[in-house]
KEPAVO-895710 format. One record per residue (C-alpha): residue in three letters; x, y, z; residue number from 0. Coordinates in steps of 0.2 Angstrom, whole numbers, plus 5000, padded with zeros to 4 digits. Layout:
% KEPAVO-895710
ALA | X | Y | Z | NUM
...
% end
This chain:
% KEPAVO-895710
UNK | 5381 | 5377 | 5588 | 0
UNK | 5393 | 5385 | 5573 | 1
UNK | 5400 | 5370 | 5562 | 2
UNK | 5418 | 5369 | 5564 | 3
UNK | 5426 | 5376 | 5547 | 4
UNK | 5442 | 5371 | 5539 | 5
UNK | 5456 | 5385 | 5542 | 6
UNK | 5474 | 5388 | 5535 | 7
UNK | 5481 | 5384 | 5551 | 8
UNK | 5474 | 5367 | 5550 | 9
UNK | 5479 | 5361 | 5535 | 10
UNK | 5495 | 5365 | 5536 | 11
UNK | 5496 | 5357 | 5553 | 12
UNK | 5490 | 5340 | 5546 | 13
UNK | 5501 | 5344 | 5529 | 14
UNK | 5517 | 5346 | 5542 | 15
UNK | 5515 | 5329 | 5550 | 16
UNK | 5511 | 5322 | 5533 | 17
UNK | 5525 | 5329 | 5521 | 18
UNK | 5520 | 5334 | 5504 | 19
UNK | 5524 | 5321 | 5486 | 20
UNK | 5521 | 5327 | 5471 | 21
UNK | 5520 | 5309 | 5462 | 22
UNK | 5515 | 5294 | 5467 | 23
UNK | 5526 | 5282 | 5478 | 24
UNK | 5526 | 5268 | 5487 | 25
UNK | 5522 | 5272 | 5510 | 26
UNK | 5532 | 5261 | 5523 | 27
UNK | 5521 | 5247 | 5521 | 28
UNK | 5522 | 5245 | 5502 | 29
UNK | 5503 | 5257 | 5498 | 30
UNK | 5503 | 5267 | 5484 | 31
UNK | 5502 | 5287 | 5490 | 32
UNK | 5503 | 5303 | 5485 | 33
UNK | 5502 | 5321 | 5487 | 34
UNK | 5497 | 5324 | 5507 | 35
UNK | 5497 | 5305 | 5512 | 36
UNK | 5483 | 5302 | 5500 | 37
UNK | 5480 | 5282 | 5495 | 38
UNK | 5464 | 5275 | 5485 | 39
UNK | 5455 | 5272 | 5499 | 40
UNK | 5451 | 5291 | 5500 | 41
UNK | 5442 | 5288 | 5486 | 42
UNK | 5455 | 5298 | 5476 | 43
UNK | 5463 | 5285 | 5466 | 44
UNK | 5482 | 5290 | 5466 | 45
UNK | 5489 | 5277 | 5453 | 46
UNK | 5486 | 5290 | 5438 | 47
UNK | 5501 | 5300 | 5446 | 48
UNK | 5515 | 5286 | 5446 | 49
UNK | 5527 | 5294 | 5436 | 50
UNK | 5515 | 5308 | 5432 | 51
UNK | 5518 | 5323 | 5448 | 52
UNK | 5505 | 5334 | 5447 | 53
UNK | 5506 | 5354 | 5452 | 54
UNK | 5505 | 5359 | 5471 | 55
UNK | 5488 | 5367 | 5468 | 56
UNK | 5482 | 5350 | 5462 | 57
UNK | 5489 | 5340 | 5479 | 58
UNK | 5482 | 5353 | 5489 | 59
UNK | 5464 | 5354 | 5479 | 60
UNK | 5462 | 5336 | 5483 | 61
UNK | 5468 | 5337 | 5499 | 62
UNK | 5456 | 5351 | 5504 | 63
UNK | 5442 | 5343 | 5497 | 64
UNK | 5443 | 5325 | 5505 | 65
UNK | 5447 | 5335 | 5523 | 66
UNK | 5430 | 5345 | 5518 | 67
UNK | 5418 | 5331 | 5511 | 68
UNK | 5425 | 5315 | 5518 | 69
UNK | 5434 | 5317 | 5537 | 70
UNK | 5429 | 5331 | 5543 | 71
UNK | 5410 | 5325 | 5542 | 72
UNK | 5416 | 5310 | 5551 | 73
UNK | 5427 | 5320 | 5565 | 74
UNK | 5410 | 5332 | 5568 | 75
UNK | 5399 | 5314 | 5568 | 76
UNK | 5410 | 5307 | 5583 | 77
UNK | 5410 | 5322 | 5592 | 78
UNK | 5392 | 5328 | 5589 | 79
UNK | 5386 | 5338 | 5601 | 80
UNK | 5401 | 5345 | 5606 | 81
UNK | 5406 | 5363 | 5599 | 82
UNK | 5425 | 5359 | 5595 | 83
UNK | 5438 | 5375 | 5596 | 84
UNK | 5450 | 5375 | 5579 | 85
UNK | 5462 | 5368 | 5587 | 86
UNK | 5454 | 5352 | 5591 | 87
UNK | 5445 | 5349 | 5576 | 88
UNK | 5462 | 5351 | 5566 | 89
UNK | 5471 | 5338 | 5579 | 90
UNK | 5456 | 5325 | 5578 | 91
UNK | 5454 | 5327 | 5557 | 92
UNK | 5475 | 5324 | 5559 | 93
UNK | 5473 | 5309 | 5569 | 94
UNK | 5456 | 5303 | 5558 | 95
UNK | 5467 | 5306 | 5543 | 96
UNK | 5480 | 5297 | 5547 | 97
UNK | 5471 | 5282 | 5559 | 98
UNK | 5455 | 5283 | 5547 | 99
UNK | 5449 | 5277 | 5565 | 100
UNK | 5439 | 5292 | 5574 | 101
UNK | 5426 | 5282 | 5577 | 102
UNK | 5432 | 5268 | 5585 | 103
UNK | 5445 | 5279 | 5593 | 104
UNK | 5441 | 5277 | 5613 | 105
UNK | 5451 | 5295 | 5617 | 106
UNK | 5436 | 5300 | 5609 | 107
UNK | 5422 | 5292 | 5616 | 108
UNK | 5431 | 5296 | 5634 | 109
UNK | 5432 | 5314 | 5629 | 110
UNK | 5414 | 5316 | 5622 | 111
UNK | 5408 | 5307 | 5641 | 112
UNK | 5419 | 5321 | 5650 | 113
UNK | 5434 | 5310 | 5654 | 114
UNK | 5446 | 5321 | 5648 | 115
UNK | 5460 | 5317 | 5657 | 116
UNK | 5458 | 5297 | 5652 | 117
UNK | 5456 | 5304 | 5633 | 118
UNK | 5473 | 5311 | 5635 | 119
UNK | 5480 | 5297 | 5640 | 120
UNK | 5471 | 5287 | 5627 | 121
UNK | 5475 | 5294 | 5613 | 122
UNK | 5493 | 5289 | 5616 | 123
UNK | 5486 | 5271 | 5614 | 124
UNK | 5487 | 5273 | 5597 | 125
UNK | 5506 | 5273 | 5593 | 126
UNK | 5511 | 5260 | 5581 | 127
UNK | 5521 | 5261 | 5573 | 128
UNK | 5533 | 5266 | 5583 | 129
UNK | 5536 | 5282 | 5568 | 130
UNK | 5521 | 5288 | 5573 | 131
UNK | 5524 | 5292 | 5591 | 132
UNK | 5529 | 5311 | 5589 | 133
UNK | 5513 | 5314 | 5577 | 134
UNK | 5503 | 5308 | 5590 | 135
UNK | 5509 | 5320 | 5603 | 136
UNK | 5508 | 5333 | 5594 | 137
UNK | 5490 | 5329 | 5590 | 138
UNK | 5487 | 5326 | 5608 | 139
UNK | 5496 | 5340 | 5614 | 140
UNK | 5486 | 5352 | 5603 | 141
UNK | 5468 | 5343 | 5604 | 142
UNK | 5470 | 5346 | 5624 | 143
UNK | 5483 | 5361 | 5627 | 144
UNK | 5479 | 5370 | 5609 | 145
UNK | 5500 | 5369 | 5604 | 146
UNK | 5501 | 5371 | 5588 | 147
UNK | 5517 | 5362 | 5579 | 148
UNK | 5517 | 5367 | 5561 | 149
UNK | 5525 | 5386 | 5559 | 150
UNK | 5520 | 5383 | 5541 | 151
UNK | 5535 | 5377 | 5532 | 152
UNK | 5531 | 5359 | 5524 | 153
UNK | 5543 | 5345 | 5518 | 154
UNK | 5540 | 5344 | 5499 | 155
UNK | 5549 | 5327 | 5492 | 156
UNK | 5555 | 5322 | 5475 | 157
UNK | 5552 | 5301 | 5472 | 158
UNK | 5568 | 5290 | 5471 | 159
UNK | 5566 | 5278 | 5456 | 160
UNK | 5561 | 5262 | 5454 | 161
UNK | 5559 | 5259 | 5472 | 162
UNK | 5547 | 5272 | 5472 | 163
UNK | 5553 | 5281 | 5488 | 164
UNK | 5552 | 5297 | 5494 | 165
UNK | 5570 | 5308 | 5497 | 166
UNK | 5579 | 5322 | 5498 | 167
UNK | 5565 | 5333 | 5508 | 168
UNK | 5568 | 5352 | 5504 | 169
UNK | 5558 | 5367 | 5516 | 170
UNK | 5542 | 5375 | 5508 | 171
UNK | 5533 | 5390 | 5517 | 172
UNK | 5514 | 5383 | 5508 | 173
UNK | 5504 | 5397 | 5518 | 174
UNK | 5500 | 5406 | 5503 | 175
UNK | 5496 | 5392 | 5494 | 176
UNK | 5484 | 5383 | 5507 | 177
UNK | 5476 | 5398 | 5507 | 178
UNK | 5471 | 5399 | 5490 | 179
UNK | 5467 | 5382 | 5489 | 180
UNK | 5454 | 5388 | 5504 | 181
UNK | 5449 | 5404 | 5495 | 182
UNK | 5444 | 5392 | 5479 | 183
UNK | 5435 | 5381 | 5487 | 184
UNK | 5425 | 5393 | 5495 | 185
% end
């Protein structure tokens, strides 16, 4: 069985449901985060960017990296056995990177015993909050049908002080950088 590699396609797909922050700021419920929904317990500590934005290149290095070394082991763990396509190991590493969950995630276990119409469905149990309802049909939608959402273009944010919020989201086409973020790690 041929390991299941990053791709372009999925990193921006996850970086799409994400949104990209160059500086550190404050998530919904009150965690320090930065670059493409990184917090500390990545093991990426991202209080040395508050009021300090790093480059692109740098989000998109560390971002790379902890897809590679930290979830995506975990995402190939769940599902051992199974040969995943790209376009369900880039919806399962979205929904471990955003749930942290892939192992306690039933969709999963459902899936890797055949159920794959119960998976579907499952995987829709994980929708709080409420926000997070379209990412998770998306994620199901390509895990299970292979429909892609991201065309490539990504929300870059600037950081509102002192609340520490992010605003004014403005369009970036970040193929070209993704893929050299790949190209160096390789």
């Amino acid at each position: 069985m041929t390991e299941a590699r990053l791709s372009e396609r999925t990193l921006l797909e996850i970086a799409d449901h994400e949104g990209v922050v160059l500086e550190a700021y404050l998530d919904s419920v009150g965690v320090w985060t930065w670059g493409i929904g990184v917090t500390d317990d990545s093991g990426h500590k991202v209080g040395r960017y508050v009021d300090n934005p790093s480059t692109l290149e740098r989000a998109l290095e560390v971002y790379e990296w902890l897809l590679r070394t930290k979830y995506q082991p975990d995402v190939l763990a769940a599902f051992k056995g199974i040969a995943l396509k790209e376009h369900q190991l880039a919806a399962a590493l979205s929904f471990h990177w955003n749930t942290g969950a892939i192992r306690e995630a039933h969709w999963v276990q459902l899936f890797c015993k055949g159920d794959v119409a119960g998976a579907r469905k499952a995987i829709m149990n994980w929708s709080t909050p409420r926000e997070i309802i379209g990412r998770r049909k998306c994620e199901r939608d390509l895990f299970f049908d292979g429909r892609w959402s991201s065309d490539g273009d990504v929300l870059v944010y600037q950081v509102r002080k002192p609340g520490y919020q992010p605003v004014k989201p403005k369009p970036m086409d970040l193929r070209l950088a993704v893929r050299g973020a790949l190209e160096r790690a390789a």
